[in-house]
C-alpha positions as CSV (number, residue, x, y, z in Angstrom):
1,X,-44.5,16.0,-6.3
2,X,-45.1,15.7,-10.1
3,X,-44.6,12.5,-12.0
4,X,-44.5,11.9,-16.1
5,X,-47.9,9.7,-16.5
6,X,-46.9,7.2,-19.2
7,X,-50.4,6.9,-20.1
8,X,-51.2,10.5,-20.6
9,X,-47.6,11.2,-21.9
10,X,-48.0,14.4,-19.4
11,X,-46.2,15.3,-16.1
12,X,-48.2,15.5,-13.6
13,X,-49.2,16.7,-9.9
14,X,-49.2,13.3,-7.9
15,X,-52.3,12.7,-5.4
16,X,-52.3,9.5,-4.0
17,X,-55.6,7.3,-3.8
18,X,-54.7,7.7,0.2
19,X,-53.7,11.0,1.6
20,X,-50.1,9.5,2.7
21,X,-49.9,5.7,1.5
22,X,-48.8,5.4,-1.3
23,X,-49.0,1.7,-3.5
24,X,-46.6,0.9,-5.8
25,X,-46.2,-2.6,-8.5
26,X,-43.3,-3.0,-9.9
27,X,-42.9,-5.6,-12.9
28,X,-40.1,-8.1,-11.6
29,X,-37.8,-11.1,-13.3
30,X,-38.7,-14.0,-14.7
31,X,-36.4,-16.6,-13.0
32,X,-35.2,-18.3,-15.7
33,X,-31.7,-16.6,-15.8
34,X,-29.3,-13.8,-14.0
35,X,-31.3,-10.9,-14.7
36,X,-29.0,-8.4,-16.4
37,X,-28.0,-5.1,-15.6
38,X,-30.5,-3.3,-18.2
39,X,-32.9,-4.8,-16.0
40,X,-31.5,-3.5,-12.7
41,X,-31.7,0.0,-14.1
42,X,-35.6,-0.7,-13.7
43,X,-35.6,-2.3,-10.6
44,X,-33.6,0.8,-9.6
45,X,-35.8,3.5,-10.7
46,X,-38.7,1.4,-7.9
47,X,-36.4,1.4,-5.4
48,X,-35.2,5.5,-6.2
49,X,-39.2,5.8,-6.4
50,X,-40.1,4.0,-3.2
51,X,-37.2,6.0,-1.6
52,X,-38.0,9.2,-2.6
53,X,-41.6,8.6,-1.7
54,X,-40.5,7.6,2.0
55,X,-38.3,10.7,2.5
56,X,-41.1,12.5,1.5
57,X,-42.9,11.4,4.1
58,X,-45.0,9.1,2.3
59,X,-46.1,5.9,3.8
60,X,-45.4,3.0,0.7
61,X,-46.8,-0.3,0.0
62,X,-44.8,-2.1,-2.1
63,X,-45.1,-5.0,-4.1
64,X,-42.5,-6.7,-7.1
65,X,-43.6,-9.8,-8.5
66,X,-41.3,-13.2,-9.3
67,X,-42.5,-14.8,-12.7
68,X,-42.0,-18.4,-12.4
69,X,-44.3,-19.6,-15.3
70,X,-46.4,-18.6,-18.2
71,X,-43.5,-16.1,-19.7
72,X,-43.5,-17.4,-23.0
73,X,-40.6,-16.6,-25.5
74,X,-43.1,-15.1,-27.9
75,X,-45.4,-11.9,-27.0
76,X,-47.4,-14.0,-29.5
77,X,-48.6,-16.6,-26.4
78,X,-46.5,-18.7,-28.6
79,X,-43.1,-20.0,-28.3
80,X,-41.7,-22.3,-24.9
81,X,-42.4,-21.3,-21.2
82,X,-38.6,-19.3,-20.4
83,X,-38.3,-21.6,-17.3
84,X,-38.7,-24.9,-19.3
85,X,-36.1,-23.4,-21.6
86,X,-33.9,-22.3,-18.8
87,X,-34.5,-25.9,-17.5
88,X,-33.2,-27.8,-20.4
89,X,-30.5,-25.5,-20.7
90,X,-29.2,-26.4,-17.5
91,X,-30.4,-30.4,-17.1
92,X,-32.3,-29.6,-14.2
93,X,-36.6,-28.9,-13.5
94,X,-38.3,-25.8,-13.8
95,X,-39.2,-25.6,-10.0
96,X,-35.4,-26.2,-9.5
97,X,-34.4,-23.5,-12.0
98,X,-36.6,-21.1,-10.5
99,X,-35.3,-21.4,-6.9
100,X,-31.8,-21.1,-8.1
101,X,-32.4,-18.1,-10.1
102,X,-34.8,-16.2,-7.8
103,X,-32.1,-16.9,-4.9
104,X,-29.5,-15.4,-7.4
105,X,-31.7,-12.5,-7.8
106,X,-32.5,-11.9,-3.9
107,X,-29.1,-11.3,-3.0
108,X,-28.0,-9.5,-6.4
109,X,-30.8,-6.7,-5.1
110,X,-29.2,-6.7,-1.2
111,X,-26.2,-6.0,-3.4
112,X,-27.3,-3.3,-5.1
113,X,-28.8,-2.2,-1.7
114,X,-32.2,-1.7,-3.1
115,X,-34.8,-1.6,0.4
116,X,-37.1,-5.1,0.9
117,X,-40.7,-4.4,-1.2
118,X,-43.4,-5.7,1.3
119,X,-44.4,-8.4,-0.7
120,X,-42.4,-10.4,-3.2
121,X,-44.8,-12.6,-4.6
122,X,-44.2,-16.0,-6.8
123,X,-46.3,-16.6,-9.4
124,X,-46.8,-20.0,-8.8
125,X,-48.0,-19.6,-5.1
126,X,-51.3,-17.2,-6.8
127,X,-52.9,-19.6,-9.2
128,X,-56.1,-19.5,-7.5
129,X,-55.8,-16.0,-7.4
130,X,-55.1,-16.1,-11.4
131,X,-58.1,-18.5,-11.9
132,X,-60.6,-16.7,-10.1
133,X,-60.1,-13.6,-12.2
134,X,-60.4,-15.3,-15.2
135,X,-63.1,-16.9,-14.4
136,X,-64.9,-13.5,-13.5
137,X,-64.1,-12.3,-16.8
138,X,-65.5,-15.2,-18.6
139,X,-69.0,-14.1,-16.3
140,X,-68.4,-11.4,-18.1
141,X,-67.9,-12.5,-21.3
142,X,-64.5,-10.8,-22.6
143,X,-62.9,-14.6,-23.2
144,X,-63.2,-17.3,-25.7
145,X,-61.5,-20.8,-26.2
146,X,-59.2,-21.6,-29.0
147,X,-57.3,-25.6,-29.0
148,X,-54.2,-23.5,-26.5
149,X,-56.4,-22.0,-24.4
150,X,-58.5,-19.3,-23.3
151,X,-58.4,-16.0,-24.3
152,X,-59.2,-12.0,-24.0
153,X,-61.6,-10.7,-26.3
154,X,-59.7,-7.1,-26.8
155,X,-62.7,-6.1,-29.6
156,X,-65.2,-6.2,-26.1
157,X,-62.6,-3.3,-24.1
158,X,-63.1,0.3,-25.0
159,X,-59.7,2.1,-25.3
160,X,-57.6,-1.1,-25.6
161,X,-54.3,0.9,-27.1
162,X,-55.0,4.2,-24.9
163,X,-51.4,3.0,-22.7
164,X,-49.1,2.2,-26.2
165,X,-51.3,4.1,-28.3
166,X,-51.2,1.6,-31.0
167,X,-52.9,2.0,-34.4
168,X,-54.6,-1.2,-34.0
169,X,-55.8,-0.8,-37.6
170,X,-52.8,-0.3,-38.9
171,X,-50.8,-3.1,-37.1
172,X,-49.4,-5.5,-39.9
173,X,-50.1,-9.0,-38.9
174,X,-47.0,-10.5,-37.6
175,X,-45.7,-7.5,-36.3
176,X,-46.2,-7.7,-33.3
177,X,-47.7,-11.3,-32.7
178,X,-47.6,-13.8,-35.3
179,X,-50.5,-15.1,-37.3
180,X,-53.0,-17.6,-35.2
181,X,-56.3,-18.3,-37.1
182,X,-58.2,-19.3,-34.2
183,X,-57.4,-15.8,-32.6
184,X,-60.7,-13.4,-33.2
185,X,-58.5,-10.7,-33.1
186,X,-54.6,-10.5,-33.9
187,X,-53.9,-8.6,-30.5
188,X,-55.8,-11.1,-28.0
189,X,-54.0,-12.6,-25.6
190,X,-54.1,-15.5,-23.3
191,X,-55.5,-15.7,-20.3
192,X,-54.9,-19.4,-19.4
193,X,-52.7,-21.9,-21.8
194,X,-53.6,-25.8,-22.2
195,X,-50.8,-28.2,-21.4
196,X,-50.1,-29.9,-24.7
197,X,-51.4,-33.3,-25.3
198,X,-49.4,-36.3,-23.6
199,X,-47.3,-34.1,-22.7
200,X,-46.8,-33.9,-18.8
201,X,-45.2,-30.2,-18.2
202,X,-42.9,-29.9,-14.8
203,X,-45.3,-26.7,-14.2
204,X,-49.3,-27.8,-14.7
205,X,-52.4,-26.9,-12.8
206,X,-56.0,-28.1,-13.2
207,X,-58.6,-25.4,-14.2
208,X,-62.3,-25.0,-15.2
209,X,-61.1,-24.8,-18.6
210,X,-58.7,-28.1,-18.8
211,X,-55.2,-28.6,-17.3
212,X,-52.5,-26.0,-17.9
213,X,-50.8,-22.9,-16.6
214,X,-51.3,-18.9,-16.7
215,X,-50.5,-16.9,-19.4
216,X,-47.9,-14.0,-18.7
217,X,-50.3,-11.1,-18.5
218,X,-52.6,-12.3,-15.5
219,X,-50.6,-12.8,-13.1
220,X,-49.5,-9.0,-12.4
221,X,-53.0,-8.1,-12.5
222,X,-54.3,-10.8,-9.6
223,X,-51.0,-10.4,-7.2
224,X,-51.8,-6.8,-7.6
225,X,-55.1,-7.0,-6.4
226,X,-54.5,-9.1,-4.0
227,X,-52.2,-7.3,-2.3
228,X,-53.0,-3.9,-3.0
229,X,-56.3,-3.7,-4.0
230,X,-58.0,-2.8,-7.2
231,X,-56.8,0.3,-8.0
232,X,-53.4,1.5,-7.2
233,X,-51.4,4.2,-7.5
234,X,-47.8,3.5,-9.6
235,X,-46.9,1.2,-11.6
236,X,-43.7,0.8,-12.8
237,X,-41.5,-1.2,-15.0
238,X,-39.6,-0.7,-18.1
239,X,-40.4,0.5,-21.3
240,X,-40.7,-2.5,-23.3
241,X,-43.9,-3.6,-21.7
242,X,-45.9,-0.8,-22.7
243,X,-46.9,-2.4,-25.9
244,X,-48.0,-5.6,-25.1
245,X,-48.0,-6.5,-21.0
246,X,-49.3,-3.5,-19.7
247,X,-51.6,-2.8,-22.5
248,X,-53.2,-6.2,-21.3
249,X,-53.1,-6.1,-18.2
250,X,-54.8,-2.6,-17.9
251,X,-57.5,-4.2,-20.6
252,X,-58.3,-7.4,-18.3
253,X,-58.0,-5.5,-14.8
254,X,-60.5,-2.7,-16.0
255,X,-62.7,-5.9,-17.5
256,X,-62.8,-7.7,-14.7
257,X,-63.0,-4.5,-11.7
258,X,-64.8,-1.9,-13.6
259,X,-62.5,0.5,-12.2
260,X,-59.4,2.8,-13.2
261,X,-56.2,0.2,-12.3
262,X,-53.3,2.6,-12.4
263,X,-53.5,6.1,-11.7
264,X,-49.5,6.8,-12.6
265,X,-47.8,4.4,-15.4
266,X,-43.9,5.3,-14.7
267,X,-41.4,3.7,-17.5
268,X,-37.5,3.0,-17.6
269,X,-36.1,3.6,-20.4
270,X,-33.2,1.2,-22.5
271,X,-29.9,0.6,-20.8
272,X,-27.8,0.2,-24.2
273,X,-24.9,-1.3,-25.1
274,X,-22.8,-0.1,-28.2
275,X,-26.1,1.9,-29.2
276,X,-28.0,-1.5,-28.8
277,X,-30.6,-2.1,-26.9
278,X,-29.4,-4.2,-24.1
279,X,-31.3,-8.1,-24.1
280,X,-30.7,-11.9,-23.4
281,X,-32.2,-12.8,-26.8
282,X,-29.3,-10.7,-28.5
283,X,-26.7,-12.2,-26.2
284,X,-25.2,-8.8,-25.9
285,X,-25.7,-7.9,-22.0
286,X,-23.7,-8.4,-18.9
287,X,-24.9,-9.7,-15.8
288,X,-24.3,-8.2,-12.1
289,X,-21.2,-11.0,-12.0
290,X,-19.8,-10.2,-14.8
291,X,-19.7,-6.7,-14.0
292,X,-18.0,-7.5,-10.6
293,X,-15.8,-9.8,-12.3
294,X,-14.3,-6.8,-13.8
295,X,-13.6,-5.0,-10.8
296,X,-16.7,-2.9,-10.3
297,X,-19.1,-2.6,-7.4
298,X,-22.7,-3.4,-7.6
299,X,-22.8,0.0,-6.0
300,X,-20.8,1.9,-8.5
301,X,-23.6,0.1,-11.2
302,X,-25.9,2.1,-9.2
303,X,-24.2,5.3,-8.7
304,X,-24.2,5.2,-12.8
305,X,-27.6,4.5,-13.5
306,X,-28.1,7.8,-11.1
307,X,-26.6,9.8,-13.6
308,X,-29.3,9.4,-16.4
309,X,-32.8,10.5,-15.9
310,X,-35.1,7.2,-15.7
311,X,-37.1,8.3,-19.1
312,X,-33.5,8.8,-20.9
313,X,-31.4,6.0,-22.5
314,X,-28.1,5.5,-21.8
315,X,-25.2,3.7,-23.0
316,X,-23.2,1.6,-21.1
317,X,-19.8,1.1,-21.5
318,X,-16.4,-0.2,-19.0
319,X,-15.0,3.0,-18.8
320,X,-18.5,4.5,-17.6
321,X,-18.5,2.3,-15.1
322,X,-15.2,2.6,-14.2
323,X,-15.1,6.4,-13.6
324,X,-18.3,5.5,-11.4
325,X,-16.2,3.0,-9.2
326,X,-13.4,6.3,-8.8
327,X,-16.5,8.5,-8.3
328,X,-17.8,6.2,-5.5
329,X,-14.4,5.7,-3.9
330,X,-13.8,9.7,-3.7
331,X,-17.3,10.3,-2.1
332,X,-16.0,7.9,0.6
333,X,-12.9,9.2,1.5
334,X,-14.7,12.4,1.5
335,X,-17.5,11.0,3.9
336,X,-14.6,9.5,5.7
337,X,-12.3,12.5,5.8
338,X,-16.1,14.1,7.1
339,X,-16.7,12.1,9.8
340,X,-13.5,12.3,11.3
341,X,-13.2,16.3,10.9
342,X,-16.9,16.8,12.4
343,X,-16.0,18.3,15.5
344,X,-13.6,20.9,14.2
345,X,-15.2,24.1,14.2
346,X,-16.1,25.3,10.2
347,X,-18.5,28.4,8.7
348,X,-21.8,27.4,9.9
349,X,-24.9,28.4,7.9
350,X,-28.1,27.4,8.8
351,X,-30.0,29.5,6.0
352,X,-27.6,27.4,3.8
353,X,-28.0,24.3,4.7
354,X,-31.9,25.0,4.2
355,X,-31.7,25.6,1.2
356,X,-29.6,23.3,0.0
357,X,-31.6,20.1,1.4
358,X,-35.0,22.6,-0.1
359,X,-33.1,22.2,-3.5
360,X,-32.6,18.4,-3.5
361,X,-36.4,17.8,-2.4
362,X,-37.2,20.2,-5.0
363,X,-35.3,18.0,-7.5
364,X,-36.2,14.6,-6.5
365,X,-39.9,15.9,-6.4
366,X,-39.2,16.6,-10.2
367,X,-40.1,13.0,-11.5
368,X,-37.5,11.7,-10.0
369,X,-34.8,13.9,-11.2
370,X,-31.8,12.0,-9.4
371,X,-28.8,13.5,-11.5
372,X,-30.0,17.0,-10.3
373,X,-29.8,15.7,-7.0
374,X,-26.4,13.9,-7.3
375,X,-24.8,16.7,-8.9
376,X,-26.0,19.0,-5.7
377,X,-24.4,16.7,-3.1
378,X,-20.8,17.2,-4.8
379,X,-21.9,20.9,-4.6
380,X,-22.4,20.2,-0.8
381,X,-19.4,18.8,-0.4
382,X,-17.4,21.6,-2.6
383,X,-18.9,24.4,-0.6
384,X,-17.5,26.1,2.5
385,X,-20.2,24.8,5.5
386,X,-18.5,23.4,7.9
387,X,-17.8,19.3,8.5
388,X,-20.8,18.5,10.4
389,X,-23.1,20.2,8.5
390,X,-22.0,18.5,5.5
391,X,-21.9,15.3,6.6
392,X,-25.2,15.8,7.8
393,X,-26.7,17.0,4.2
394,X,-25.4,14.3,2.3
395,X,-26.2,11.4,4.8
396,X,-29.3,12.7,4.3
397,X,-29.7,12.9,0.9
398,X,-27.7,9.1,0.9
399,X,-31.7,7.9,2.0
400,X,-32.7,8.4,-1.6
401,X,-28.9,7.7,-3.5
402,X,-28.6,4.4,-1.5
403,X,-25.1,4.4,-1.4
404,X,-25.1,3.3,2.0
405,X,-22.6,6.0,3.4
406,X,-23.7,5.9,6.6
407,X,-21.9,2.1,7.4
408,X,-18.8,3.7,5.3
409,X,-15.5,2.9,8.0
410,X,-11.6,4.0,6.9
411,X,-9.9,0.8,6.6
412,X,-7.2,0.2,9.2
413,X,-3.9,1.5,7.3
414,X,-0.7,-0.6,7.7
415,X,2.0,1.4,7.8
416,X,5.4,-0.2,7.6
417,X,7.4,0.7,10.6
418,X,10.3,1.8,8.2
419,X,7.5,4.2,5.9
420,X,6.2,5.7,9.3
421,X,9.8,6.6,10.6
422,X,10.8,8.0,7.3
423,X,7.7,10.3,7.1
424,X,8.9,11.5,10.8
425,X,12.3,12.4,9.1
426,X,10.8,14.1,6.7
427,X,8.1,16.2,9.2
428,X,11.1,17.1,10.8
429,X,13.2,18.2,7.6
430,X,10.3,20.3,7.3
431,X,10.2,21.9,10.5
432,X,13.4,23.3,10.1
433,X,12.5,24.5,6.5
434,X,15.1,22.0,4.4
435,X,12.2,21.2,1.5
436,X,14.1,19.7,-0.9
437,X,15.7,17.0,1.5
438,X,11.9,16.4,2.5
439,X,10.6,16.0,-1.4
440,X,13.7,13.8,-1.5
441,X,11.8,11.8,1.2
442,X,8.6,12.4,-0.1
443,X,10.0,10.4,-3.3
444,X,11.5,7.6,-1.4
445,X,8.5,6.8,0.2
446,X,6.1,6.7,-2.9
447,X,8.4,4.8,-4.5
448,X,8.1,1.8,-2.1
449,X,4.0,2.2,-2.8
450,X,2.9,4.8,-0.3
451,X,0.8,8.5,-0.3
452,X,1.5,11.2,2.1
453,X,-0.5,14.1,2.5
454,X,0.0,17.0,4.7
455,X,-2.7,17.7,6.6
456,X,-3.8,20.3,9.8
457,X,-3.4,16.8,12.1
458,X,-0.1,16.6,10.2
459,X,1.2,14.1,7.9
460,X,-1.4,11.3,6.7
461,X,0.0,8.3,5.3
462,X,-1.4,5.5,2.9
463,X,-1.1,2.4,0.1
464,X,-0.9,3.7,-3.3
């Protein structure tokens, strides 16, 4: 299994912490809003992970967080919370917003048939666990307080920029965080901001330091702890975060632990639109809804994002998608036209079948190298095994594609009584060899909105 290690910009042999567990964070939504679909191409490259990982034989602990406070609109720690923003935007509170929206997201992901994480923690339900590690680096004196809160001293961490590789001395104030005096350092973050002055926020906590709420950056670092101890294996989200969120929250974990806190940093890259980067802030993205809106299956979403290597940008456009729905639909008539042609006797090839499934571990054990893989299983299905064997293959490689081919049934086929006894005419025009009074039929019955196709079972008959 080799991975590309974000951090040391290599690909590299992947050894798990535990011979065969394997524990995985992924960076999840902040509930403030449908997420959109650039954002589902990360959450898909954890779920391709944690699947590939599991037929692999791995065992996986899982974890994806919800962000339902501290995500400020700035990288800056400036700038209002997202869920108050989301909240005024709607009329309603920012508990209320956040139940809506991480409902919303819950079933957009059982949609896009991604498998349950093992935890799937809220932000707001850890603030004890957010508290207590900043509180153990203040013991170890990496913080100071400025009138918004308390803050990481990144002068005090060794390395800080080794994820982004930043040029910390050549960062131009404002670039990436705009100018705060009382900062010792333009690249500290917050750790913990104040609640402004008589001003009572729907979202406030009391803490050693005054009453107020987490910054952004903490919270992935304590849920992470918690639940999978201090140093883990992968973590994943997309590439944006490098910079800024995962620079900080290696800095404060390593403060706090004095151990290594991710052994393997894996990074989506951009989902574009028109060449843009896809993003809220621009207003030019589409949500899961909008995309079904328009005809197209969360699924076929997915079987497009399959098609791009995770650390490639891709563009997305209607007409991508749509060839993805026709691609989908084909693979399951052909899944269909499979499992009812199993039992007929075909060239069997064991040796084959070997080493085709050898060649799709081989690729998805190539960071993740899924449109290697998807491009073999249409090579499965071209070659001349026989039905079962097949079937078998790509039901098998389904357990990392997630297409969920397995549950695919043929819809029942209403025939019109006056269709089925005009395609028996027309068998039996054929029988006796008059063709062109059976392609006269042929005609007559497509014209009134049916297919027929000649088959070994004879003819098959169906709605345009």
């Amino acid at each position: 299994m080799k991975i590309y290690n974000s951090l040391t910009k290599e690909i590299e042999q992947f050894k798990p912490i535990n011979k065969r567990e394997v524990k995985i964070y992924t960076c999840g939504p902040t509930v403030y809003d449908y997420a959109h679909v650039g954002n589902f191409r990360t959450y898909l490259l954890s779920d391709i992970v944690i699947r590939t990982l599991k037929y692999l034989n791995f065992k996986v602990k899982s974890v994806m967080n919800i962000t339902d406070v501290g995500h400020l609109t700035s990288d800056a720690d400036e700038g209002e919370d997202k869920l108050l923003k989301g909240a005024k935007r709607e009329g309603k509170t920012a508990w209320e917003i956040a139940k809506i929206y991480e409902d919303i997201f819950k079933k957009e992901i059982k949609k896009m048939n991604f498998l349950e994480v093992d935890y799937l923690p809220r932000v707001t339900d850890h603030i004890k666990e957010q508290i207590n590690l900043i509180k153990e680096l203040e013991r170890k004196s990496y913080t100071y307080k400025t009138s918004d809160g308390i803050y990481f001293d990144t002068s005090k961490f060794k390395n800080y920029q080794k994820l982004a590789q930043l040029d910390l001395k050549g960062l131009r104030e404002g670039a990436r965080v705009k100018v705060n005096p009382e900062k010792k350092n333009k690249h500290d973050f917050a750790l913990w901001k104040f609640s402004p002055k008589n001003i009572k926020r729907d979202m406030e906590w009391n803490s050693p330091w005054g009453k107020g709420f987490p910054g952004w950056h903490i919270e992935c670092s304590a849920m992470s702890m918690k639940y999978l101890g201090e140093t883990i294996d992968l973590h994943l989200g997309g590439v944006d975060l490098k910079p800024v969120h995962h620079t900080n929250e290696i800095a404060q974990s390593e403060a706090a632990t004095g151990k290594k806190f991710v052994n393997y940093w894996v990074h989506g890259e951009f989902l574009l639109i028109e060449g843009k980067k896809m993003s809220k802030s621009k207003g030019n993205y589409y949500a899961l809804g909008q995309i079904e809106e328009k005809g197209i299956e969360p699924l076929a979403l997915r079987y497009l994002f399959l098609t791009t290597h995770y650390r490639q940008s891709m563009n997305l456009t209607l007409e991508a998608l749509k060839g993805c729905q026709t691609a989908l639909n084909k693979l399951r008539e052909k899944v269909i036209s499979l499992k009812k042609e199993k039992d007929i006797k075909g060239v069997g090839n064991i040796a084959k079948t070997k080493a085709l499934r050898k060649e799709f571990i081989k690729f998805i054990s190539n960071d993740f190298n899924l449109p290697e893989a998807l491009a073999l299983m249409w090579q499965v299905l071209r070659s001349n095994l026989g039905a079962s064997e097949k079937l078998n293959l790509v039901l098998d490689f389904d357990k990392v594609f997630g297409f969920n081919l397995s549950q695919v049934k043929a819809k029942k086929n209403l025939v019109k009584k006056e269709i089925q006894a005009l395609a028996l005419k027309r068998q039996a025009l054929r029988q006796k060899g008059e063709f062109s009074k059976a392609d006269r039929l042929r005609k007559e019955i497509e014209d009134k909105g049916y297919l027929i196709e000649d088959t070994s079972r004879g003819p098959a008959i169906k709605k345009k």
